[in-house]
Backbone as ProteinMPNN parsed JSONL, in Angstrom:
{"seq_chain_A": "XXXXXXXXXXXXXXXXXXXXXXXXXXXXXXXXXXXXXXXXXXXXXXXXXXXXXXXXXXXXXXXXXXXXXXXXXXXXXXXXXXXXXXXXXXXXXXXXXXXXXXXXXXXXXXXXXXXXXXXXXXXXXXXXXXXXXXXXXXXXXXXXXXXXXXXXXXXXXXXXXXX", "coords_chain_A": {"N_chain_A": [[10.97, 10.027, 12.432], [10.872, 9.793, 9.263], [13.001, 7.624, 8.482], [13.745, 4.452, 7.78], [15.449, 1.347, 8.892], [18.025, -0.443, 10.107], [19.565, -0.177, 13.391], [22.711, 0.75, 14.001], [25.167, 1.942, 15.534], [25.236, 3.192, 18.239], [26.01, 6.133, 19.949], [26.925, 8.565, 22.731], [25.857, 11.106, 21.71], [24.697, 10.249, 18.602], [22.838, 8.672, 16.834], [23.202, 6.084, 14.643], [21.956, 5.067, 11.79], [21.31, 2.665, 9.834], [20.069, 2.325, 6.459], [17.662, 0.596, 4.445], [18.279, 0.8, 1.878], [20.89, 0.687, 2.037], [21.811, 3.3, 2.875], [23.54, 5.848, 5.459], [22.281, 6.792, 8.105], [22.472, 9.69, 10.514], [21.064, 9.899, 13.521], [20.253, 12.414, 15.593], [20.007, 11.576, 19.23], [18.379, 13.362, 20.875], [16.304, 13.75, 19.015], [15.465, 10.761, 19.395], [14.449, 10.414, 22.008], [12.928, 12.415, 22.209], [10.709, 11.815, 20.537], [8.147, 10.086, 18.493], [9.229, 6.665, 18.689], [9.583, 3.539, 16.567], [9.718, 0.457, 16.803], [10.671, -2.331, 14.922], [11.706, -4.811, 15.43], [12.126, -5.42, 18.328], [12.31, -7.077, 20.499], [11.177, -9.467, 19.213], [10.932, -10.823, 15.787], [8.282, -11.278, 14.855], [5.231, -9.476, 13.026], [2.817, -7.55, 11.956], [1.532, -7.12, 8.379], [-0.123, -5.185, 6.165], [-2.237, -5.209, 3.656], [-3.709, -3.121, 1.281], [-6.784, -3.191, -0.889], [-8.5, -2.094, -3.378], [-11.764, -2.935, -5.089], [-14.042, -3.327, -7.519], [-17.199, -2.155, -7.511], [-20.26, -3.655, -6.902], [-19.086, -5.967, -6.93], [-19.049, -9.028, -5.349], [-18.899, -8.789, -1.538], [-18.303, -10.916, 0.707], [-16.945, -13.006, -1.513], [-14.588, -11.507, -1.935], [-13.555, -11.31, 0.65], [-13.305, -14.488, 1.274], [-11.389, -15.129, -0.745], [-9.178, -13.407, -0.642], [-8.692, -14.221, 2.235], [-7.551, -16.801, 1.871], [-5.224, -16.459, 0.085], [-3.162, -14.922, 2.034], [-3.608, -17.33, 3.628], [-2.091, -19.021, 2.065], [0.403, -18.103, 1.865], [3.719, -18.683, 2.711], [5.102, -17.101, 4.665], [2.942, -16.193, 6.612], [1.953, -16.578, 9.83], [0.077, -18.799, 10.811], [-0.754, -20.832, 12.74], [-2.029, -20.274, 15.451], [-0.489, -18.859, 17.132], [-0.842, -16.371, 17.054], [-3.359, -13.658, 16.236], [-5.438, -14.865, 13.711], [-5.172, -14.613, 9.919], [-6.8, -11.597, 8.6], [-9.626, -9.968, 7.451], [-10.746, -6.535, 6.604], [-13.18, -4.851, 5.746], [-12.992, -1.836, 4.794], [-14.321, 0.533, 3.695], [-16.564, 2.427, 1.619], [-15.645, 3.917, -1.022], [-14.725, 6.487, -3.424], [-14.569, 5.155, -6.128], [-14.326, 2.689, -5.271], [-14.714, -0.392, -3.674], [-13.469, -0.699, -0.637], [-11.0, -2.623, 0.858], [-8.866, -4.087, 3.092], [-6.287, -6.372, 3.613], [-5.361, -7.999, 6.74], [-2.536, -9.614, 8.575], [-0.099, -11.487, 10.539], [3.472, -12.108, 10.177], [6.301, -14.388, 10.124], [8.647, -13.192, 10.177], [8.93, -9.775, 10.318], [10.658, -7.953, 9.134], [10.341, -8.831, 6.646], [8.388, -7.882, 4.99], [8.291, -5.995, 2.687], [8.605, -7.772, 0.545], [6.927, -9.533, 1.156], [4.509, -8.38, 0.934], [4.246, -7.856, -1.358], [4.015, -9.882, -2.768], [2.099, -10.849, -2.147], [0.482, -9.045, -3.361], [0.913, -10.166, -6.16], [-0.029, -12.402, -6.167], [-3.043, -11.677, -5.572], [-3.72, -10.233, -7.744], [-3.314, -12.059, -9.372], [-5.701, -14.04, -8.889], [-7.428, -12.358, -8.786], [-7.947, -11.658, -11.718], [-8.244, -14.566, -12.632], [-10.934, -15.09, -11.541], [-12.441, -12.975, -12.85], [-12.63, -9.974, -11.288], [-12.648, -7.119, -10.682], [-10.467, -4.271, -10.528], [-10.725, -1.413, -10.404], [-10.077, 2.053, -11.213], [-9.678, 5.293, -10.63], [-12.172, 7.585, -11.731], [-13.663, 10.271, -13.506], [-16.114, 13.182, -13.812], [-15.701, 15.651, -15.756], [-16.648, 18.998, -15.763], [-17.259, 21.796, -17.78], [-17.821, 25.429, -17.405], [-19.124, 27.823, -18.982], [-17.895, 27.447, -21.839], [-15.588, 28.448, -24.211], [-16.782, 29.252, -27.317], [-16.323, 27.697, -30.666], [-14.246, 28.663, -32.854], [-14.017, 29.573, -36.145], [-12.227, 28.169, -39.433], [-9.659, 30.307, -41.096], [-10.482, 32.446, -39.215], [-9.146, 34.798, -36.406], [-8.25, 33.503, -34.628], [-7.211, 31.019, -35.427], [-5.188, 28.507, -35.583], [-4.247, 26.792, -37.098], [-4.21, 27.524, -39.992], [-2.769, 28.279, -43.094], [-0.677, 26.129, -43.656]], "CA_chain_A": [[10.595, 10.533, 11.122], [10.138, 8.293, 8.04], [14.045, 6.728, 8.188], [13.988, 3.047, 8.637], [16.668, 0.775, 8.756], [19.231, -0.869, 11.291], [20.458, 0.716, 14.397], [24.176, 0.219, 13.493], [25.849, 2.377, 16.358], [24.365, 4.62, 19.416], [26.833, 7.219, 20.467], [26.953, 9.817, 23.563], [24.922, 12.362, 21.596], [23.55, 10.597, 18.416], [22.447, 7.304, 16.797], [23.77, 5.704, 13.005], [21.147, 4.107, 10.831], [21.685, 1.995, 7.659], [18.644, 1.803, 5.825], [17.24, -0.698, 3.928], [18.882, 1.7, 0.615], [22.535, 0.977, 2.738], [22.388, 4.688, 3.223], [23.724, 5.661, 6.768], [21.775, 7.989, 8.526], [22.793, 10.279, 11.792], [19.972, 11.016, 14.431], [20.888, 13.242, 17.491], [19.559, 11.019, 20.729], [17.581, 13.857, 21.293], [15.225, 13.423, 18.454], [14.642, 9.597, 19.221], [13.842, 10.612, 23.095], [11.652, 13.532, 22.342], [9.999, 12.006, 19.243], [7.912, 8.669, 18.674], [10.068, 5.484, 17.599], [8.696, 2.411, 16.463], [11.384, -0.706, 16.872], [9.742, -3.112, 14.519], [11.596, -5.847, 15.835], [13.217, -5.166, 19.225], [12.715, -8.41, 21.189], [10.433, -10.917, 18.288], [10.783, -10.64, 14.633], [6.887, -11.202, 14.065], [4.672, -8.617, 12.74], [1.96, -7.304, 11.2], [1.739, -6.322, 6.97], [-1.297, -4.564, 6.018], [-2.424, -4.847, 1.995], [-5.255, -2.542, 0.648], [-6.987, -3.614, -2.031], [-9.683, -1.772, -3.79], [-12.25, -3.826, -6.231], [-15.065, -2.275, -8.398], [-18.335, -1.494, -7.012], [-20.977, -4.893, -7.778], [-18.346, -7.53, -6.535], [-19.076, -9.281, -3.833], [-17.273, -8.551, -0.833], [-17.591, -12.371, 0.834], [-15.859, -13.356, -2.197], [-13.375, -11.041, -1.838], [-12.636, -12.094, 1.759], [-13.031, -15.923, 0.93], [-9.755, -15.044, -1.635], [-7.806, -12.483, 0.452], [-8.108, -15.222, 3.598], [-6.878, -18.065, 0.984], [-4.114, -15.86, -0.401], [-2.923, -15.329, 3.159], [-2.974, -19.028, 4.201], [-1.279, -19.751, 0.906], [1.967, -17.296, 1.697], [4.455, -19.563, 3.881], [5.821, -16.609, 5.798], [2.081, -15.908, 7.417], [1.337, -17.401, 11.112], [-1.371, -19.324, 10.842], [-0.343, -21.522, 13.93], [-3.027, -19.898, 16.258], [-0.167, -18.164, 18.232], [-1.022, -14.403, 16.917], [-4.305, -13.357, 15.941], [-5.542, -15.363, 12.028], [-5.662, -13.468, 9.069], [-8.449, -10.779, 9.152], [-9.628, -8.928, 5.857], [-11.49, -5.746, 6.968], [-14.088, -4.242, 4.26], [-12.962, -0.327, 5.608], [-15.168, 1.628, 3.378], [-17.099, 2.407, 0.485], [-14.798, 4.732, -2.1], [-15.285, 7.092, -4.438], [-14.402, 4.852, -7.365], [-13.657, 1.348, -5.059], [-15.271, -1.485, -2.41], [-11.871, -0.654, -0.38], [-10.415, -3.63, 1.677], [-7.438, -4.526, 3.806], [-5.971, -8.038, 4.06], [-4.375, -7.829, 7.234], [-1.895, -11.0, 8.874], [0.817, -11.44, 11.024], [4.466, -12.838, 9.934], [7.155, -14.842, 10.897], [9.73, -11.863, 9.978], [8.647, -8.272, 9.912], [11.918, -7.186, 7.938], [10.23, -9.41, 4.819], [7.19, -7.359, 4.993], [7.997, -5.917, 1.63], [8.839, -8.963, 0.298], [5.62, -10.457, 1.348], [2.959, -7.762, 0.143], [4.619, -8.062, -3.345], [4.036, -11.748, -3.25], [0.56, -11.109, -1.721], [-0.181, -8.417, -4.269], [1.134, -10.575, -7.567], [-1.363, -13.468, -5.801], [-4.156, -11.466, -5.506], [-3.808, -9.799, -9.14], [-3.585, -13.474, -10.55], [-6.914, -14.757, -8.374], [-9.005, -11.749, -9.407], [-7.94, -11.88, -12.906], [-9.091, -15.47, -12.957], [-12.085, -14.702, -11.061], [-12.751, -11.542, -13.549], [-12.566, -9.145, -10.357], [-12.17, -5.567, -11.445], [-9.727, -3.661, -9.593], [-10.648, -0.042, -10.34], [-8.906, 2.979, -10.923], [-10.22, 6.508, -10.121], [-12.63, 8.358, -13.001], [-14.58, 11.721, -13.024], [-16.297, 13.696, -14.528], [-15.565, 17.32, -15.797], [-18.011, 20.212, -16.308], [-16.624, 22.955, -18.282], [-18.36, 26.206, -17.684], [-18.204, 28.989, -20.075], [-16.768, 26.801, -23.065], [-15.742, 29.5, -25.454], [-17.643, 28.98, -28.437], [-15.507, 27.141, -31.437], [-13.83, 29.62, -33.898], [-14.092, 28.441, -37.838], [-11.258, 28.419, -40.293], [-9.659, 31.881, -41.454], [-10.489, 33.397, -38.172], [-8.071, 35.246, -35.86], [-7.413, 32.454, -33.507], [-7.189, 29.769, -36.202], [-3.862, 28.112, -35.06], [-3.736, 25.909, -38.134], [-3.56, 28.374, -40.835], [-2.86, 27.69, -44.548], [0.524, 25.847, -43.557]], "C_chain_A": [[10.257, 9.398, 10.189], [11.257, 7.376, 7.526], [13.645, 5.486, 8.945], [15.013, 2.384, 7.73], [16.973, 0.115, 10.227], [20.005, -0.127, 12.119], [21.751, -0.131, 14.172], [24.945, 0.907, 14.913], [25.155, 3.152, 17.361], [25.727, 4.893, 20.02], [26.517, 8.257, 21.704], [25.102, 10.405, 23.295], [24.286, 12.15, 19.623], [23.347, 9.04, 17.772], [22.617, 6.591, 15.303], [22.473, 4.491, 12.452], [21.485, 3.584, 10.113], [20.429, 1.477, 7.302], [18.757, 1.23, 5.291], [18.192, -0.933, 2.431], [20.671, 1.256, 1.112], [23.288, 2.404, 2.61], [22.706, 4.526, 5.005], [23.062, 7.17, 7.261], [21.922, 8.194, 10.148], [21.598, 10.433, 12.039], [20.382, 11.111, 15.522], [19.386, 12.339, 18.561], [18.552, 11.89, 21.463], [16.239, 13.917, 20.743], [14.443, 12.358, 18.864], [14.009, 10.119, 21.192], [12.606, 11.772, 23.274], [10.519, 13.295, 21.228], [9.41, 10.153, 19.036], [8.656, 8.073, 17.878], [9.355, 4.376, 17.832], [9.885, 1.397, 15.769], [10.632, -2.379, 15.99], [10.142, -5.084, 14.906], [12.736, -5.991, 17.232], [13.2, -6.451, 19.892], [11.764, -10.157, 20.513], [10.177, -10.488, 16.913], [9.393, -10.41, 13.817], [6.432, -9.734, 14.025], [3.969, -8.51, 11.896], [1.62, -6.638, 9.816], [0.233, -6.145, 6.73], [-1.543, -4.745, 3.981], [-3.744, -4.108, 1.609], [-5.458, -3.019, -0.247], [-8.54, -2.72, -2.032], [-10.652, -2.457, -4.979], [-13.761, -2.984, -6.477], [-16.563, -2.614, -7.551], [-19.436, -2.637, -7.434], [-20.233, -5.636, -7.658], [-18.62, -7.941, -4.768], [-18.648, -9.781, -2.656], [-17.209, -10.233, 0.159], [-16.63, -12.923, -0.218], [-14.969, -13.075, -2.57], [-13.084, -11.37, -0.124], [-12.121, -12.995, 1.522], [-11.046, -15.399, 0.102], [-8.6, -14.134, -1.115], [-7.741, -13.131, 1.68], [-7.54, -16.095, 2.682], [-5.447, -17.346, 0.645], [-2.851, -16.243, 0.802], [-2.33, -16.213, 3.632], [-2.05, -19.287, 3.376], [0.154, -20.053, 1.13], [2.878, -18.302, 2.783], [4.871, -18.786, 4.772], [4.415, -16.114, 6.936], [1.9, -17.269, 8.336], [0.658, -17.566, 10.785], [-1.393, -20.373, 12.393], [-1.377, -21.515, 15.47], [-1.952, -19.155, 17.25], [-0.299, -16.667, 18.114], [-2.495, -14.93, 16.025], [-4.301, -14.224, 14.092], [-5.442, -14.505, 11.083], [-6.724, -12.765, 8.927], [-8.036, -10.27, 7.638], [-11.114, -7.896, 6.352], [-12.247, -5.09, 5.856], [-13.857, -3.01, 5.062], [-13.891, 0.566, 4.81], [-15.39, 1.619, 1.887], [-16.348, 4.088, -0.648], [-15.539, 5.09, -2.967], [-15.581, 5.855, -5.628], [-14.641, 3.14, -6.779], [-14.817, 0.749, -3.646], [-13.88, -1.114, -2.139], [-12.02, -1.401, 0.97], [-8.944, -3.693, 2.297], [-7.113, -5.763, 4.28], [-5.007, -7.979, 5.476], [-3.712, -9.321, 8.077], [-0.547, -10.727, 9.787], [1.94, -12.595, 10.483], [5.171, -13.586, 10.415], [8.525, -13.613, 10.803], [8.928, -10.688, 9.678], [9.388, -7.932, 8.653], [11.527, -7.55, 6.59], [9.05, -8.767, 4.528], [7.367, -7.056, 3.269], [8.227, -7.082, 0.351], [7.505, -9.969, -0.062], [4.667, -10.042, 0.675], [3.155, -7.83, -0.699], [4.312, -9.394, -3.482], [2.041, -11.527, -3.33], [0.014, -10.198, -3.067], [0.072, -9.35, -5.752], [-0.273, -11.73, -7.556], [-2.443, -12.95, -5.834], [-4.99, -10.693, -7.111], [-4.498, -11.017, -9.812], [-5.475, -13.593, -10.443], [-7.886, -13.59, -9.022], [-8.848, -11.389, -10.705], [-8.563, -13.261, -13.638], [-10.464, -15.612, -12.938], [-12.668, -13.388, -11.813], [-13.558, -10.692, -12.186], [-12.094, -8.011, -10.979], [-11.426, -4.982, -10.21], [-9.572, -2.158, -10.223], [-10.027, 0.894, -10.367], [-9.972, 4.43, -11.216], [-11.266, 7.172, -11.407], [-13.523, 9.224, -12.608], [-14.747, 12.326, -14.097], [-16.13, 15.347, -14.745], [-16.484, 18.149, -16.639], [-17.295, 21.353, -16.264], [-17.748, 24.034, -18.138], [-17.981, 26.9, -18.476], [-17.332, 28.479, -21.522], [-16.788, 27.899, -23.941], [-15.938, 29.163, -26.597], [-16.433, 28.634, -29.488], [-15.259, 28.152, -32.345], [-13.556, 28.845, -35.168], [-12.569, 28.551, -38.369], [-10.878, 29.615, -40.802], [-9.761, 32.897, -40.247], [-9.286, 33.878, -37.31], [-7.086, 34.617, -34.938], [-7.193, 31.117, -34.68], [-5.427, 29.229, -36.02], [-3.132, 26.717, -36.565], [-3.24, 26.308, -39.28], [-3.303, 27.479, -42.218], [-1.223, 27.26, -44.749], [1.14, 24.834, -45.002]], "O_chain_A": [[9.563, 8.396, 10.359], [11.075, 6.572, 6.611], [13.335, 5.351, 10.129], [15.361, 2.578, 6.565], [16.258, 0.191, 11.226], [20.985, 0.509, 11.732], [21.829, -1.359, 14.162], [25.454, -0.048, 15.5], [24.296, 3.886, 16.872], [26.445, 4.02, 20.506], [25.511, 8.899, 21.404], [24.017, 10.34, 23.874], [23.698, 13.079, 19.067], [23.859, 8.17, 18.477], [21.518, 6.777, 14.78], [22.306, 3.323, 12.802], [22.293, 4.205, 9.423], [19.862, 0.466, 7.718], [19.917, 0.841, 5.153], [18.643, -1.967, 1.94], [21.583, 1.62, 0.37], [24.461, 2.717, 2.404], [22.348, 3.586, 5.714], [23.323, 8.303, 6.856], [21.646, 7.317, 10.966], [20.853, 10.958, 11.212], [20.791, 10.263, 16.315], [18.174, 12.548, 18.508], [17.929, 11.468, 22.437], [15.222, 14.065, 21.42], [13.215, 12.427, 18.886], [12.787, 10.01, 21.293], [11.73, 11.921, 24.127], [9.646, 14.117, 20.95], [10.1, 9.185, 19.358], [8.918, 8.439, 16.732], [8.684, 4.114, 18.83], [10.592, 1.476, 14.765], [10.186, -3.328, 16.635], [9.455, -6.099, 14.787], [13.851, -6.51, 17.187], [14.292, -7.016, 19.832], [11.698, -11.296, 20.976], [9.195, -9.761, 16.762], [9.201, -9.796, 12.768], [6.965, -8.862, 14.711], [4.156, -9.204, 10.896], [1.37, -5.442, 9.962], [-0.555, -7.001, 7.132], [-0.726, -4.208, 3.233], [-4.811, -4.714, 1.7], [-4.475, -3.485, -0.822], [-9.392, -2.656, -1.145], [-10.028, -2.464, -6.04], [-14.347, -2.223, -5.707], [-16.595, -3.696, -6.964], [-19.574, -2.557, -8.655], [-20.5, -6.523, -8.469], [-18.472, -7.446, -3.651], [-18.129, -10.891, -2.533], [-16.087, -10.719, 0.302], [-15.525, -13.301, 0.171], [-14.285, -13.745, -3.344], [-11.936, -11.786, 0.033], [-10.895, -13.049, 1.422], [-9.914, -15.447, 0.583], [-7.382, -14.257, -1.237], [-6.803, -12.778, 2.395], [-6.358, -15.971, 3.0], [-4.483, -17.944, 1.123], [-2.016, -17.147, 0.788], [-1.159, -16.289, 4.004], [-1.047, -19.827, 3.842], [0.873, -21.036, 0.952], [2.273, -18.536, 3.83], [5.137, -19.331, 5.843], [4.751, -15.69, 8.042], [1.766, -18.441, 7.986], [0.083, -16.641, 10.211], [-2.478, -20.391, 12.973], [-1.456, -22.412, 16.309], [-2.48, -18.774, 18.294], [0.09, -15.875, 18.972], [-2.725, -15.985, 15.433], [-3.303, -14.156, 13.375], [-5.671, -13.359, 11.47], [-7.774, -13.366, 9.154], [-7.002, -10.172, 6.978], [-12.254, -8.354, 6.442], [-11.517, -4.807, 4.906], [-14.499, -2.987, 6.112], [-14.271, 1.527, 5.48], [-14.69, 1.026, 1.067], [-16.933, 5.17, -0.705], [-16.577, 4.575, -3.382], [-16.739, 5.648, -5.989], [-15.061, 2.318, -7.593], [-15.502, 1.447, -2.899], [-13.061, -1.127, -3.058], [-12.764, -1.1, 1.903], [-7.986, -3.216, 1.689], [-7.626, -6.212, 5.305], [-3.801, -7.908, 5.243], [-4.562, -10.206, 8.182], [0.001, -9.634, 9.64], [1.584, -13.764, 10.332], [4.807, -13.73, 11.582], [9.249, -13.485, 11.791], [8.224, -10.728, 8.669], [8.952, -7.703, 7.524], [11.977, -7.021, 5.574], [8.561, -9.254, 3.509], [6.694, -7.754, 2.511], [7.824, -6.843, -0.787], [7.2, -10.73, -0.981], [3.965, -10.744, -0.053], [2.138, -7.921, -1.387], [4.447, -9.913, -4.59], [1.16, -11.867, -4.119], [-0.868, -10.698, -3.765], [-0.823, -9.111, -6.563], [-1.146, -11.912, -8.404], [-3.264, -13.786, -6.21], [-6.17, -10.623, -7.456], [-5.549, -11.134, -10.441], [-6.301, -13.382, -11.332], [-8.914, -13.852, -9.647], [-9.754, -10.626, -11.041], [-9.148, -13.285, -14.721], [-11.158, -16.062, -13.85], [-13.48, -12.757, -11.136], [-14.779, -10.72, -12.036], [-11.154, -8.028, -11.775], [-11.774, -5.218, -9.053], [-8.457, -1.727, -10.517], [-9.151, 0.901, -9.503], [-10.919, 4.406, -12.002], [-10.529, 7.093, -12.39], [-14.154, 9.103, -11.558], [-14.047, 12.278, -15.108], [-16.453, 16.148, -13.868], [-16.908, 18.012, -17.787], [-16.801, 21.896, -15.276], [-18.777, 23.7, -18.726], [-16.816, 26.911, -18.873], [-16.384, 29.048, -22.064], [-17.845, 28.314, -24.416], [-14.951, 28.586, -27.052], [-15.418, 29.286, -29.243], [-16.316, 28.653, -32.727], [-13.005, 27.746, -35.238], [-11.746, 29.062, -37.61], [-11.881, 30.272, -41.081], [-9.216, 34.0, -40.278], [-8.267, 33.234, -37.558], [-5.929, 34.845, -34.583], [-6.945, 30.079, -34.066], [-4.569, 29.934, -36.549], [-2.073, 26.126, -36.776], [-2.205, 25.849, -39.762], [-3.575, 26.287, -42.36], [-0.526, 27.756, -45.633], [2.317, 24.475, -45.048]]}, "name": "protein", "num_of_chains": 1, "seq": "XXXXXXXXXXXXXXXXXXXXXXXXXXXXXXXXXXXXXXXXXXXXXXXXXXXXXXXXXXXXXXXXXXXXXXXXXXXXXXXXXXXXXXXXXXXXXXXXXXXXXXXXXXXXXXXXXXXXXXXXXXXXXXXXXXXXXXXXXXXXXXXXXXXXXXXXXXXXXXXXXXX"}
């Protein structure tokens, strides 16, 4: 399901979590055998953190790689070493509102993942704030049919009244 955390105990018949929250959570042995699990660090701590980033529409997307591979190199907990794949920054698609990107990299710790994209996201705020990079946020437009025509002063709906 969507608990993660630390396998703390496996029992008979079921299995003790402690999430990240130091809640403890039961799952019956039958869930994790009948249901996909994903062990993010069962025999090598590395792993892969994903960051989206969306930037406004008229920026151009080499120079948003160029600065989401620099970011990347910057962070000390990203491999760069050549033993896992380099940092990649995928341009995935053209958005309603956004150029939408993904910085993606492999770590030396998984478990710091959130740790890391907060670093990576405060870094990538700064750089395209220096760089006046727009980072977009959703807008639309609305078409009212039928607007009921404006009622004057004195009239029956007048909600303001001679207060």
């Amino acid at each position: 399901g969507n608990t993660e955390g630390y396998v703390k105990k496996i029992n008979m018949r079921s299995t003790q979590i402690q999430t990240f929250d130091r809640a403890d959570v039961i799952v019956p042995n039958s869930e994790l055998i009948s249901q996909q699990v994903t062990n993010w660090m069962l025999q090598d701590t590395r792993g892969r953190v994903r960051v989206p980033i969306g930037v406004a529409y008229g920026t151009d997307p080499q120079k948003i790689k160029r600065i989401l591979e620099q970011i990347a190199h910057d962070h000390p907990s990203v491999i760069t070493d050549g033993s896992v794949a380099p940092p990649r920054v995928l341009f995935l698609s053209f958005g309603d509102s956004a150029l939408n990107f993904e910085l993606r990299c492999f770590v030396r710790n998984v478990d710091d993942r959130g740790q890391i994209i907060s670093d990576m996201n405060f870094a990538i705020e700064a750089a395209f704030r220096a760089e006046d990079i727009e980072i977009p946020f959703p807008q639309r437009d609305v078409y009212v049919k039928n607007w009921p025509p404006r009622l004057g002063p004195g009239s029956a709906s007048d909600t303001k009244g001679d207060e």
